[in-house]
N, C-alpha and C positions, 0 to 999 in steps of 0.2 A: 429232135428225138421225142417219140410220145412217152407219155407217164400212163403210170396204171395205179389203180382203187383197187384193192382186190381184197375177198373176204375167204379166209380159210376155217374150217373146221375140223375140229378131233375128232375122235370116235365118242367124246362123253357128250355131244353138243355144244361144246365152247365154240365160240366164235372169236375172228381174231380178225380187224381190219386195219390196214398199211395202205402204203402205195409207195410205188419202186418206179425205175425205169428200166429193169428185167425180172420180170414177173416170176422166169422159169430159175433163174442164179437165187432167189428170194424167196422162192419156196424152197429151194432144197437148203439153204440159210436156216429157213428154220426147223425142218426137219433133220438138220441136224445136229443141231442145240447150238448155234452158233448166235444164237439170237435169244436174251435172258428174260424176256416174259414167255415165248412158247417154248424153254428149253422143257423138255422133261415131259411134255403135255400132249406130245402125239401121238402117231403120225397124223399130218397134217396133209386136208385136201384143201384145191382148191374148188369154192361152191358160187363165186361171183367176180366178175372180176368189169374195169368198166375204160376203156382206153379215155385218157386226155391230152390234151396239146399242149397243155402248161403244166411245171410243177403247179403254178397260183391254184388253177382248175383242177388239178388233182388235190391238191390239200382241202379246198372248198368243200369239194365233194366223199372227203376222208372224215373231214369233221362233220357234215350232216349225216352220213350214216354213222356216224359215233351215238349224235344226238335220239331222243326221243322219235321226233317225225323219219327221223331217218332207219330206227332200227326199223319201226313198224314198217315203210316202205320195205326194208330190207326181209323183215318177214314175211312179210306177201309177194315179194319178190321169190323169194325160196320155195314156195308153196305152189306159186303157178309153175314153177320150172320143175318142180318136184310132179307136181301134175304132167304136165308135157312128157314130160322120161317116163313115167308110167303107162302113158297113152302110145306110148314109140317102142315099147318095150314090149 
């Protein structure tokens, strides 16, 4: 079964990155407060999300977008996507 990296945001610009092996049962989790760091902090979308074939590979990949190089990827990640929806819209 594949794992997922996924980044959710609120509506104030928090970000919140996990990873699950159902993306769709794990966002409504924390939507709706069933989960005690975003209870209280949403609603929550999802704005990233990145399929893996391992937990291993998924946790790797949880913890570099946690870190420094990985936010910044992750915010130029958000930025070209955020561009693209602008250009399709």
């Amino acid at each position: 079964m594949k794992w997922f990296v996924y980044v959710l945001e609120n509506p104030n610009g928090m970000l919140y990155i996990g990873m699950t092996k159902d993306i769709v049962e794990r966002i409504k989790r924390h939507n709706t407060r069933k989960h005690t760091f975003t209870a209280g902090k949403g609603p929550w979308k999802l704005v990233y999300s990145r399929s893996c074939g391992t937990r291993i590979e998924a946790r790797a990949n949880e913890k570099y977008l946690k870190g420094g190089a990985g936010r910044t990827f992750l915010k130029m990640e958000l930025a070209r996507m955020a561009k693209l929806a602008d250009a399709h819209a």
